[in-house]
N, CA, C and O atoms as CSV, one atom per row, in Angstrom:
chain,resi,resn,atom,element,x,y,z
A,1,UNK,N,N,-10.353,31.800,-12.480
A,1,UNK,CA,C,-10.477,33.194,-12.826
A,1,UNK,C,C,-9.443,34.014,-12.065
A,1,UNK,O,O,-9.278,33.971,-10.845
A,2,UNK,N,N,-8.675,34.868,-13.048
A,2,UNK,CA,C,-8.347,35.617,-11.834
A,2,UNK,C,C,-8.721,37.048,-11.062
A,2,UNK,O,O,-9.848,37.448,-11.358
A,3,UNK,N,N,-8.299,37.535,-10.525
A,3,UNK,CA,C,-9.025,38.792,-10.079
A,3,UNK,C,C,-8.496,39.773,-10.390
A,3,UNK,O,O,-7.530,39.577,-11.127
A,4,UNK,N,N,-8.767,41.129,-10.073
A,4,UNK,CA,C,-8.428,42.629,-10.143
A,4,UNK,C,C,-6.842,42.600,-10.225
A,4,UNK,O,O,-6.194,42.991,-11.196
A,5,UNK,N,N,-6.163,41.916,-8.699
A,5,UNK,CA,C,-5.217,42.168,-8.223
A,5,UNK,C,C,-3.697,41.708,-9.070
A,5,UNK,O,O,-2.570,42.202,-9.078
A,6,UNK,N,N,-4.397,40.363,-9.836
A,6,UNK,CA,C,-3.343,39.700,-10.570
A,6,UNK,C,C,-3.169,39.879,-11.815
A,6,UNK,O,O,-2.298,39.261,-12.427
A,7,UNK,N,N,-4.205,41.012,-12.555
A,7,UNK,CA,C,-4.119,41.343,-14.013
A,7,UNK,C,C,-3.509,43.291,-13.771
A,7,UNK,O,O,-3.349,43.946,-12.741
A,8,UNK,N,N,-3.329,43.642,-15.198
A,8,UNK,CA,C,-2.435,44.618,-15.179
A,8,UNK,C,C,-3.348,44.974,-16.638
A,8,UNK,O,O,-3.580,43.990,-17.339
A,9,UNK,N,N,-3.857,46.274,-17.111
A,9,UNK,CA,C,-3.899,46.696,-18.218
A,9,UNK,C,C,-3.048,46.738,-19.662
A,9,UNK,O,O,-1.864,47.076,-19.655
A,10,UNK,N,N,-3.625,46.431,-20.696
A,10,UNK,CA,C,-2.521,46.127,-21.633
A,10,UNK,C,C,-2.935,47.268,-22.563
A,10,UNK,O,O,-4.052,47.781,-22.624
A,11,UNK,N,N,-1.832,47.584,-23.286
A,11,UNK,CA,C,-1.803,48.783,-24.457
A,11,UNK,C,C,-2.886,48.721,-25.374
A,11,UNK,O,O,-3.444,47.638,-25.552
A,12,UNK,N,N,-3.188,49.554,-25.869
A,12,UNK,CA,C,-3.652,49.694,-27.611
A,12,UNK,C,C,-2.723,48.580,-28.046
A,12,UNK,O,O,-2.891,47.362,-28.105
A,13,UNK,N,N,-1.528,49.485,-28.380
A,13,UNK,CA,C,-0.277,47.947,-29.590
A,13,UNK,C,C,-0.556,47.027,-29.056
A,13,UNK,O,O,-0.849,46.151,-29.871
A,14,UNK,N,N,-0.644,46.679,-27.969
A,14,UNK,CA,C,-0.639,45.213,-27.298
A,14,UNK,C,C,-1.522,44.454,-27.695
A,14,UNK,O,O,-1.298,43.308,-28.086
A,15,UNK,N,N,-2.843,45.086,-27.638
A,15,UNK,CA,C,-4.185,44.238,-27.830
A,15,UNK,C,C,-4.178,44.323,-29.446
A,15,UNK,O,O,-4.801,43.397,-29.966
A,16,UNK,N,N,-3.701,45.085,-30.184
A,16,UNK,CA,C,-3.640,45.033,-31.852
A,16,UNK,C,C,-3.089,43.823,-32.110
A,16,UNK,O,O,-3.615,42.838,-32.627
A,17,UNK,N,N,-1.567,44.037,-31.557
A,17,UNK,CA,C,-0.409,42.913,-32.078
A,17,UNK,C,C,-1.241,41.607,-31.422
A,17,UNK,O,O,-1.897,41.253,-32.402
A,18,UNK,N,N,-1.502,40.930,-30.621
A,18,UNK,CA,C,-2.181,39.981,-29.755
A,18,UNK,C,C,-3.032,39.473,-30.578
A,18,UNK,O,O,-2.909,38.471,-31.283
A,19,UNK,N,N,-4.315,40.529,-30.423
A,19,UNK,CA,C,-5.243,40.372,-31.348
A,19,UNK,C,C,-4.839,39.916,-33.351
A,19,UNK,O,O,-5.532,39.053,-33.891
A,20,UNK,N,N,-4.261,40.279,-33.760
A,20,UNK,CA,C,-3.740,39.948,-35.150
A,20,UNK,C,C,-3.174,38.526,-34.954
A,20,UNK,O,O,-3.338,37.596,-35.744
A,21,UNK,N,N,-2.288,38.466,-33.459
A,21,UNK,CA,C,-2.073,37.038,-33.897
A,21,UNK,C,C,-2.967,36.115,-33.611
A,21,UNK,O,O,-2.890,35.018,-34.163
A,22,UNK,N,N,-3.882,36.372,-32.780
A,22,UNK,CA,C,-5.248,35.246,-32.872
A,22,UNK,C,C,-5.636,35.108,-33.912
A,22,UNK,O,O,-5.870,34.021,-34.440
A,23,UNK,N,N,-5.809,36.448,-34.518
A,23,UNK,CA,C,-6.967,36.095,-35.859
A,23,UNK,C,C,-5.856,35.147,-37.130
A,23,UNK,O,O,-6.381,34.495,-38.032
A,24,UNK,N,N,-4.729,35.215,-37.012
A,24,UNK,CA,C,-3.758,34.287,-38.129
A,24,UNK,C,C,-3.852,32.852,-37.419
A,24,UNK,O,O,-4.133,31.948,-38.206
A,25,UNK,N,N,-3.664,32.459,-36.036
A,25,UNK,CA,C,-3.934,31.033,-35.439
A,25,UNK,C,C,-4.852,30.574,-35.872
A,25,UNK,O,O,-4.775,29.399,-36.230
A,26,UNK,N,N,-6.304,31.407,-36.049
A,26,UNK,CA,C,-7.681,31.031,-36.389
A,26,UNK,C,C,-7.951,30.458,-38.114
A,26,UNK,O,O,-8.343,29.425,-38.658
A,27,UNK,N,N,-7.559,31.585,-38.459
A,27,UNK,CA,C,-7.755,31.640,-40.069
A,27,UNK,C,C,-6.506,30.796,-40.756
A,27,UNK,O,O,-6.723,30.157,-41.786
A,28,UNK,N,N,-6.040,30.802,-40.541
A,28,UNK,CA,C,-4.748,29.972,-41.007
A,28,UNK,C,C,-4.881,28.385,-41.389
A,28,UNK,O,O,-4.354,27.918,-42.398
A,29,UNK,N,N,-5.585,27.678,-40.538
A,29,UNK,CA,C,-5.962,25.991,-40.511
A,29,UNK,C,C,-7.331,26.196,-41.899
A,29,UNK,O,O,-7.225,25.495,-42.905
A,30,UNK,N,N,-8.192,26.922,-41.803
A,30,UNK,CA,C,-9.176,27.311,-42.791
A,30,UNK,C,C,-8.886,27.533,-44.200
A,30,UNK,O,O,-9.474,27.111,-45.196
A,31,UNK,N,N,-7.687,28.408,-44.069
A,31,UNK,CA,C,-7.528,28.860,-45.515
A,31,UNK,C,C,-6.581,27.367,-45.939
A,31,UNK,O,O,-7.128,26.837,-46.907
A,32,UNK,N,N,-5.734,26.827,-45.625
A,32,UNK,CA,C,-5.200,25.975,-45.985
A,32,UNK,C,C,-5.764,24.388,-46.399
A,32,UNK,O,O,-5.711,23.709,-47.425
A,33,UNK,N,N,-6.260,24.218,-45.196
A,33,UNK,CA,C,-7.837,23.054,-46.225
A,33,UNK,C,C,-8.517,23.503,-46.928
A,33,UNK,O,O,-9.049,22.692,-47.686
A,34,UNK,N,N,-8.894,24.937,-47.108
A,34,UNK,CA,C,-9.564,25.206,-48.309
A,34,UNK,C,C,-9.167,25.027,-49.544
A,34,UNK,O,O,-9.713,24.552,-50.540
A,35,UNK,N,N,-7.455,25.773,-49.194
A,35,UNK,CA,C,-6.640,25.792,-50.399
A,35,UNK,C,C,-7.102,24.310,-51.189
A,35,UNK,O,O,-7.826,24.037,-52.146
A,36,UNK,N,N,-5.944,23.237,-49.861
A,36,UNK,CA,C,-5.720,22.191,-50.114
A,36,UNK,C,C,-6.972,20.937,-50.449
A,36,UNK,O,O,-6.800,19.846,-50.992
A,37,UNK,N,N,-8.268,21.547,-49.905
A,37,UNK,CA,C,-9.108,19.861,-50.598
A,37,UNK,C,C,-9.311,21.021,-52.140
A,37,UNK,O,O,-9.420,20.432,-53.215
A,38,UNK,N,N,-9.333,21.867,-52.152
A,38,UNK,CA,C,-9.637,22.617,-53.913
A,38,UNK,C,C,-8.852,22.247,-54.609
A,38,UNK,O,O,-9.272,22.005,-55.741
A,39,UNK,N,N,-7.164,21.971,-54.330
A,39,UNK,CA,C,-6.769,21.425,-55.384
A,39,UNK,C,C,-6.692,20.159,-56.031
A,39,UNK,O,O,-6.497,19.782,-57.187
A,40,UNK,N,N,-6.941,19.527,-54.746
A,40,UNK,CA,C,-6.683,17.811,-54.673
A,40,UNK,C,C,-8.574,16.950,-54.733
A,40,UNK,O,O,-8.791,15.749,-54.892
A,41,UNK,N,N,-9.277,17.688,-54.609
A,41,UNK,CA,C,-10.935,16.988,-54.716
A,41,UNK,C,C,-11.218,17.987,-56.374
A,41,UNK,O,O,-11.978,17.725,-57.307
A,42,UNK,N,N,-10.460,18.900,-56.227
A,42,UNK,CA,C,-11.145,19.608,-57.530
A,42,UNK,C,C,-12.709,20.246,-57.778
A,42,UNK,O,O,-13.309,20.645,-58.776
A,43,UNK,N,N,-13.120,20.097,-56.000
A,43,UNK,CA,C,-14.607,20.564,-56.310
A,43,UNK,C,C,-14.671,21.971,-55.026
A,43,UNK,O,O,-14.116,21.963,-53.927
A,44,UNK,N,N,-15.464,22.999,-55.579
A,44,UNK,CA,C,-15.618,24.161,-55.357
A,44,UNK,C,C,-15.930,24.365,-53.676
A,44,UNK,O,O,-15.270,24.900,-52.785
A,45,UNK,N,N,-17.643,23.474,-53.694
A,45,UNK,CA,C,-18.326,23.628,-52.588
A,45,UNK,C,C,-17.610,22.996,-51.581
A,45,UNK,O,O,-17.286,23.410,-50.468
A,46,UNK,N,N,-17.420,21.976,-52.106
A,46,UNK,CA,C,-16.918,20.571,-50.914
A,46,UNK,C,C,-15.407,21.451,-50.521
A,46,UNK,O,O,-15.004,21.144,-49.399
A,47,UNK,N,N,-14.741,22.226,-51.073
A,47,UNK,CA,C,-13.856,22.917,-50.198
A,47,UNK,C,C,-13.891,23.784,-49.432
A,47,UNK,O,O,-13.075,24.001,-48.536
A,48,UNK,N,N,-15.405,24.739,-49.848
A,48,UNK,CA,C,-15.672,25.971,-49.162
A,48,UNK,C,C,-16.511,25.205,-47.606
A,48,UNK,O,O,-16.304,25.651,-46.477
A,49,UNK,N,N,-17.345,24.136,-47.867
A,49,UNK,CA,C,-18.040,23.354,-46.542
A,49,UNK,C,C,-16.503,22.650,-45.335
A,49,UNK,O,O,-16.544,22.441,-44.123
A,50,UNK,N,N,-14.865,22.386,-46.702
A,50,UNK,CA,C,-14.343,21.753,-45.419
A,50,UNK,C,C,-13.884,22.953,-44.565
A,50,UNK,O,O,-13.929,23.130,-43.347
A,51,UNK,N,N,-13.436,23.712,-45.557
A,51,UNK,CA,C,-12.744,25.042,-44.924
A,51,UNK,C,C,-13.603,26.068,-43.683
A,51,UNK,O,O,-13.146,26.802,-42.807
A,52,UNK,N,N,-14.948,25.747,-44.052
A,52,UNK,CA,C,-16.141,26.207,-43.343
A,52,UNK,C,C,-15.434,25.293,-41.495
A,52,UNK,O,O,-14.629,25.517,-40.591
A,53,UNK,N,N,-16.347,24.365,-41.878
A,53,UNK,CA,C,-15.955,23.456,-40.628
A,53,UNK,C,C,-14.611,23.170,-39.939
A,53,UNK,O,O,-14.413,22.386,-39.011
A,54,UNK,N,N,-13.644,24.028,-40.629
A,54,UNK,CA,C,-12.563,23.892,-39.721
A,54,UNK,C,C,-12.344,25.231,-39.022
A,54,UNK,O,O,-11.966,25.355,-37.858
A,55,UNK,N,N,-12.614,26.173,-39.834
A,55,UNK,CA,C,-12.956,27.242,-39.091
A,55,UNK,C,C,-13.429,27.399,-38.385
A,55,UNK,O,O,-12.760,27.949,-37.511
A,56,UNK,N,N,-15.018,27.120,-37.975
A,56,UNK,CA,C,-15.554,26.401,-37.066
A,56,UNK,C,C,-14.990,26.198,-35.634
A,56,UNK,O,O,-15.079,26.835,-34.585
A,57,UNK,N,N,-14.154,24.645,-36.152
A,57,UNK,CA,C,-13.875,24.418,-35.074
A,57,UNK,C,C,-12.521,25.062,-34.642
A,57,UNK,O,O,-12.223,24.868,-33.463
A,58,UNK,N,N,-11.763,25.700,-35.295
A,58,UNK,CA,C,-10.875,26.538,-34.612
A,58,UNK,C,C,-11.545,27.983,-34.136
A,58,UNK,O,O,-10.897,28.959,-33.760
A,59,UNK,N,N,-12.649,27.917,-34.213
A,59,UNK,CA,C,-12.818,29.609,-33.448
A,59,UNK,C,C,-13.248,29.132,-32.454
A,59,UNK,O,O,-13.323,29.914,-31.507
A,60,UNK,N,N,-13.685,27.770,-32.230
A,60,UNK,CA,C,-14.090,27.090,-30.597
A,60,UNK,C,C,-12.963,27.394,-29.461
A,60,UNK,O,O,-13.006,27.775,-28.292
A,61,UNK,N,N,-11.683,26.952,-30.604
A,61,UNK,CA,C,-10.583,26.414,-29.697
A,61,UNK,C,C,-9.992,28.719,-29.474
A,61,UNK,O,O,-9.255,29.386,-28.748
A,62,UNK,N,N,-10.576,28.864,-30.187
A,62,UNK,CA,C,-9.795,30.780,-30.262
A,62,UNK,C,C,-10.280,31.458,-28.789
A,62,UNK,O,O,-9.415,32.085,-28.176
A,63,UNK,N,N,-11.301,31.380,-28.343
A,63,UNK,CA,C,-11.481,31.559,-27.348
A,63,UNK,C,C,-10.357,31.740,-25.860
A,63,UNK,O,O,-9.949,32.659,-25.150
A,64,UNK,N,N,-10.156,29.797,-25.987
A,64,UNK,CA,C,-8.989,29.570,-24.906
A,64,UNK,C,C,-7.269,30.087,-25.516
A,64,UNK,O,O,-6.204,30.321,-24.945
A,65,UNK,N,N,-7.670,30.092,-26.762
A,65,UNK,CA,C,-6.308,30.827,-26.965
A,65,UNK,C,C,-6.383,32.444,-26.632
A,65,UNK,O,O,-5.379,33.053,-26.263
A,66,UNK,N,N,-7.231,32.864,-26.742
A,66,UNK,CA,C,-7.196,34.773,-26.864
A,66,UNK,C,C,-6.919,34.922,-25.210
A,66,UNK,O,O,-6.112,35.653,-24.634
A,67,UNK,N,N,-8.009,33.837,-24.590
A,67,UNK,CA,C,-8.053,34.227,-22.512
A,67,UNK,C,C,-5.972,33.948,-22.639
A,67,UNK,O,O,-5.178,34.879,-22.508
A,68,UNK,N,N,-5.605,32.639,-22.879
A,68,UNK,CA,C,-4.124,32.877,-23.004
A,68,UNK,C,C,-3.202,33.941,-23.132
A,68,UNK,O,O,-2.264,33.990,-22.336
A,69,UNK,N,N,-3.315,34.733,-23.943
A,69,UNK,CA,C,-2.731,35.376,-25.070
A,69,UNK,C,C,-2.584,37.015,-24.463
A,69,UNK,O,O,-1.604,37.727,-24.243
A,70,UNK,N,N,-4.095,37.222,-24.311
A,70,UNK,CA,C,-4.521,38.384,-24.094
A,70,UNK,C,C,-4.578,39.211,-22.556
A,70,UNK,O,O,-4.622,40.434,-22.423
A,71,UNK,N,N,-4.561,38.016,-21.260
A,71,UNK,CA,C,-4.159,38.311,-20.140
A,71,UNK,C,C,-2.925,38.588,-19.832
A,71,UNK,O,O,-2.038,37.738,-19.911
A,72,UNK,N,N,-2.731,39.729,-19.471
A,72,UNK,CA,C,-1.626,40.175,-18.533
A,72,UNK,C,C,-1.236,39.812,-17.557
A,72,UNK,O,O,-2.036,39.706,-16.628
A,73,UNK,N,N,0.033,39.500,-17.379
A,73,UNK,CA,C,-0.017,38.743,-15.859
A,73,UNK,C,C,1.098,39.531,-14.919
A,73,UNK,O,O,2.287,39.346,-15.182
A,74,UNK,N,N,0.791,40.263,-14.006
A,74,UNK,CA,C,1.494,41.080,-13.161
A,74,UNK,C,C,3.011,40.034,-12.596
A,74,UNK,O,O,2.913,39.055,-11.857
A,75,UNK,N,N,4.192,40.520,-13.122
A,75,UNK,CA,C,5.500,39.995,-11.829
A,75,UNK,C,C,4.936,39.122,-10.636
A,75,UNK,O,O,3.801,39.300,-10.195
A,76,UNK,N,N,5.785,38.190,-10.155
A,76,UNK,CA,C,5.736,36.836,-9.388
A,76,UNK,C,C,6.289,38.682,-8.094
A,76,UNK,O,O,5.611,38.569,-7.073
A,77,UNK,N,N,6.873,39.552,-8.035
A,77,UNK,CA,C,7.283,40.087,-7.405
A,77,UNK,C,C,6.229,40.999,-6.998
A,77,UNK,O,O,6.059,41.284,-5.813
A,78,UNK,N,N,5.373,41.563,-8.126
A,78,UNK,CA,C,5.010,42.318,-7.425
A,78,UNK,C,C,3.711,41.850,-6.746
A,78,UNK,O,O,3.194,42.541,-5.868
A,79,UNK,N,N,3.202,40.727,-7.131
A,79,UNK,CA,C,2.312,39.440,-6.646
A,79,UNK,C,C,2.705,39.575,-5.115
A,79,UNK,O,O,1.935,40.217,-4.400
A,80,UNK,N,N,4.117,38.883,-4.426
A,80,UNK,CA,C,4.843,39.216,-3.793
A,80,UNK,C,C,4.753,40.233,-2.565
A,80,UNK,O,O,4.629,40.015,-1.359
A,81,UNK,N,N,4.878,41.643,-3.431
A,81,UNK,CA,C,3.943,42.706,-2.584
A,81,UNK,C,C,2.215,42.648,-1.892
A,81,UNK,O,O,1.612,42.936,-0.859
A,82,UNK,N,N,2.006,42.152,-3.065
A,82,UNK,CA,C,0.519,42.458,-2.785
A,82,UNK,C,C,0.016,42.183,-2.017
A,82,UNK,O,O,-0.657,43.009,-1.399
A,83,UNK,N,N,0.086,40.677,-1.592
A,83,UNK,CA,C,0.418,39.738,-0.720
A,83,UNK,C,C,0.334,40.068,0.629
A,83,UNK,O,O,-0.478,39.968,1.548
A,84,UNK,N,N,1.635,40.564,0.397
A,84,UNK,CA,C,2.281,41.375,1.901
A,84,UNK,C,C,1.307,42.224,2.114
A,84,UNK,O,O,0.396,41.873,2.864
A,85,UNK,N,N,1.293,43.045,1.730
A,85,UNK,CA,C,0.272,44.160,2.120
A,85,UNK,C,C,-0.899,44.195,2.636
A,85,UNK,O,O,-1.446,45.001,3.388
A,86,UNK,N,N,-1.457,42.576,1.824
A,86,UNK,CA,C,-2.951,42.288,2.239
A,86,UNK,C,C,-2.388,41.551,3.718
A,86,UNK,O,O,-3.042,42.065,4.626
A,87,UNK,N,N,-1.663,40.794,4.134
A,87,UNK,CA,C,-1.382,40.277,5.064
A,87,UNK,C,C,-1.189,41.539,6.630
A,87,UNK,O,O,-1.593,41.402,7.784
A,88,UNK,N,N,-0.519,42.531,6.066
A,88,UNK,CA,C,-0.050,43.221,6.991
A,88,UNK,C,C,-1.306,43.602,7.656
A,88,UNK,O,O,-1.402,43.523,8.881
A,89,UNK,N,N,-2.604,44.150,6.661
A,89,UNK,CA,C,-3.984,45.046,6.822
A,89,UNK,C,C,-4.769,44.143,7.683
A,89,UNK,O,O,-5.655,44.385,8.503
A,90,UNK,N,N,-4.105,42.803,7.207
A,90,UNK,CA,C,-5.094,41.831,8.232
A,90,UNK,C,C,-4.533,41.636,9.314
A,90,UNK,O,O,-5.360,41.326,10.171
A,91,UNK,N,N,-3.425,41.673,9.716
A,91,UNK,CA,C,-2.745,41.699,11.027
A,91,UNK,C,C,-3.698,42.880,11.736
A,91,UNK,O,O,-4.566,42.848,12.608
A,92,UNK,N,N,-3.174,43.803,11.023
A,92,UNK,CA,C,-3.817,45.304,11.929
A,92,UNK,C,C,-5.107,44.930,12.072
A,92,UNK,O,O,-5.483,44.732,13.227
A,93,UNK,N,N,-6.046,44.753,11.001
A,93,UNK,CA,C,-7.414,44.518,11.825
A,93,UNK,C,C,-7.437,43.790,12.843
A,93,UNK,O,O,-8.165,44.056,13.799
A,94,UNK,N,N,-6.488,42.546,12.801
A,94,UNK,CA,C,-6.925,41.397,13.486
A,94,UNK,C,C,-6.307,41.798,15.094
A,94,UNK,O,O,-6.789,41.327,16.124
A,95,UNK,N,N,-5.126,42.781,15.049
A,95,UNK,CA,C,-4.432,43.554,16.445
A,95,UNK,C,C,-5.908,44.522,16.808
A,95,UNK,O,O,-6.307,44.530,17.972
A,96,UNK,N,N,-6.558,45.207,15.880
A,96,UNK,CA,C,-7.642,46.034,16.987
A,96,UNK,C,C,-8.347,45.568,16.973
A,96,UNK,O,O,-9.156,46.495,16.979
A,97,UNK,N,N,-9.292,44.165,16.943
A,97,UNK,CA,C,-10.307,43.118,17.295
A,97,UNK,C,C,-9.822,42.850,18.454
A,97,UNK,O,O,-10.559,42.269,19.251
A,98,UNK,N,N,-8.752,43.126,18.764
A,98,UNK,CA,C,-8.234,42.293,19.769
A,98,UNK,C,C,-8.373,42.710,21.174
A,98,UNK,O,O,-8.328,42.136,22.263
A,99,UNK,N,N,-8.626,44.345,20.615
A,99,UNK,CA,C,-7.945,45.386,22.166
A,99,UNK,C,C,-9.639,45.961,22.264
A,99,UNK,O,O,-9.970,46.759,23.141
């Protein structure tokens, strides 16, 4: 998990555009076995049950794609800072524990 310090807020557009492309990763494997056992089995249900179950199992896998996708991940630099900063605060506490 990560914490407060290592994520960064993302836009409206951001989470739209992001979001749209999950939902095409998802739906995409679905509609295409649907297409494809309908033309090639020639039967209605048995395409709507495969297309069902692949959907299915790609909204399992949508999950670990969206946590991917959808986290922001703050600069290796300003990580960097942060770092520092927390280090410095602990020095200082750890200098007036001392005295």
């Amino acid at each position: 998990m990560l914490s407060d310090t290592t994520k960064s807020k993302l836009s409206t557009t951001e989470i739209v555009l992001k979001g749209t492309i999950v939902a095409v990763i998802i739906t995409t494997p679905s509609i295409v076995v649907f297409l494809l056992s309908w033309f090639i089995l020639d039967d209605f249900m048995t395409a709507i049950i495969l297309g069902g179950i692949v959907h299915f199992i790609t909204m399992g896998f949508g999950l670990k794609i969206s946590k991917k996708i959808l986290v922001k991940k703050i600069t290796s630099l300003l990580m960097f800072y942060v770092v520092v900063i927390f280090f410095k605060k602990s020095w200082i506490l750890l200098d007036l524990k001392m005295i």
